[in-house]
N, C-alpha and C positions, 0 to 999 in steps of 0.2 A: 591526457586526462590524469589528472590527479586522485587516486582513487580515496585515498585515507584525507585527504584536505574535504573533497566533497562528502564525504560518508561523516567528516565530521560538521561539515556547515548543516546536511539535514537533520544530523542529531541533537546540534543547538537550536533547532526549530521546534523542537518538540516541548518545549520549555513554557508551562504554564496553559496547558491548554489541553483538548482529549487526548492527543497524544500523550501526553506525560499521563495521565489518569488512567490511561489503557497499558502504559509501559511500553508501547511500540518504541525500539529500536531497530535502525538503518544500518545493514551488516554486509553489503555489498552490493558493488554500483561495476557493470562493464561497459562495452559499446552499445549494447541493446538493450541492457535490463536495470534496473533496480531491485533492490532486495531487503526488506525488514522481515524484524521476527517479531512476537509479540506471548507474555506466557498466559499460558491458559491457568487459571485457580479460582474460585470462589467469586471474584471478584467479577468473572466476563462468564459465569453459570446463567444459565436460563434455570428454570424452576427443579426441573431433573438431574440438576448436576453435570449437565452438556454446555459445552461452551457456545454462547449465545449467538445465533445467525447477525445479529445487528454488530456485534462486537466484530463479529471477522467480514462484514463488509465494512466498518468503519475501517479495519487493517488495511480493506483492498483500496477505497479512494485513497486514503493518505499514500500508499508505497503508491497506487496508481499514478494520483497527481501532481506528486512529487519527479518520477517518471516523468515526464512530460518535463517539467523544469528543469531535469538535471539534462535530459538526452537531447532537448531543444537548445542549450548552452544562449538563451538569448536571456539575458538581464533585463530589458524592458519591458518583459510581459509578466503578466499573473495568472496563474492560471487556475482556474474551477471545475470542479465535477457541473455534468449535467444532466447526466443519469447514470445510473448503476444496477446492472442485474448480476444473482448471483444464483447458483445454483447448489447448495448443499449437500455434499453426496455420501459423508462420512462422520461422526461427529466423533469427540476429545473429550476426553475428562480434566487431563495435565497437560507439563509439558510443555512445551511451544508451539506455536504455529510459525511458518514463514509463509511472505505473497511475495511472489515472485513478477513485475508487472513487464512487459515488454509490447512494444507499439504494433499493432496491426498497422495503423494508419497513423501518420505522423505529417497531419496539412499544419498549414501558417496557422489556422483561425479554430480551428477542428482536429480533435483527435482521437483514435479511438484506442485504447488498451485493452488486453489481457493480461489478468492478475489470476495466476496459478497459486492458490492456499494450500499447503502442505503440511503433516505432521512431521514428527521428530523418525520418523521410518520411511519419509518422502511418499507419503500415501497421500493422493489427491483428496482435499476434504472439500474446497468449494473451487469453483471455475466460476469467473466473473468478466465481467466487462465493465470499461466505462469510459463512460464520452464524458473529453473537454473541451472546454474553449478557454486559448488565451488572447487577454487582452490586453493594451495597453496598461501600463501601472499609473496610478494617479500618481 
């Protein structure tokens, strides 16, 4: 595995799309996990100046389903969220978040991950799950 070649293929992915709008950056990839960060400022606030639940489950499927792509090493598939729960347990003003995603369940067709979201002092801020399916690519 290629760590810096892969960490930069998912970073040219992020190019034009929520992930650029959210600033998610892919900062490490091992045998089991993937890893992005994403900052917390104004821009992913909910109304109280807390960083917004939708904004850091958006973090969790990208590094999640990305996860799947990179730990699955199969180029002919695509793969989807198809559902995502998340549980918010800590909330952020600044700063950065990382999700941490690693595969409970890693089938052909079906997958399921844990994405651990963490502040900058490694405090657990959300635990999430989420189920993919890959499929063929058109």
């Amino acid at each position: 595995m290629d760590k810096d070649n892969i960490l930069r293929i998912c970073n040219a992915l992020v190019k034009g799309n929520l992930m650029e709008t959210l600033a998610i950056e892919f900062i490490d990839v091992g045998i089991d996990y993937l890893s992005a960060r994403m900052p917390v400022s104004p821009k992913v606030h909910q109304l109280d100046g807390l960083l917004h639940g939708g904004a850091t489950v958006a973090l969790a499927e990208t590094v999640g389903s990305a996860a799947v792509s990179v730990l699955s090493q199969d180029p002919t598939v695509s793969t989807l969220g198809i559902e995502i729960s998340a549980n918010h347990l800590k909330s952020v003003r600044s700063g950065f978040v990382t999700a941490t995603a690693r595969p409970l369940k890693m089938g052909k067709t079906i997958q399921l991950m844990e994405i651990k979201v963490t502040d900058e002092d490694n405090n657990l801020i959300s635990h999430c799950k989420l189920s993919t399916i890959s499929r063929p690519k058109k």
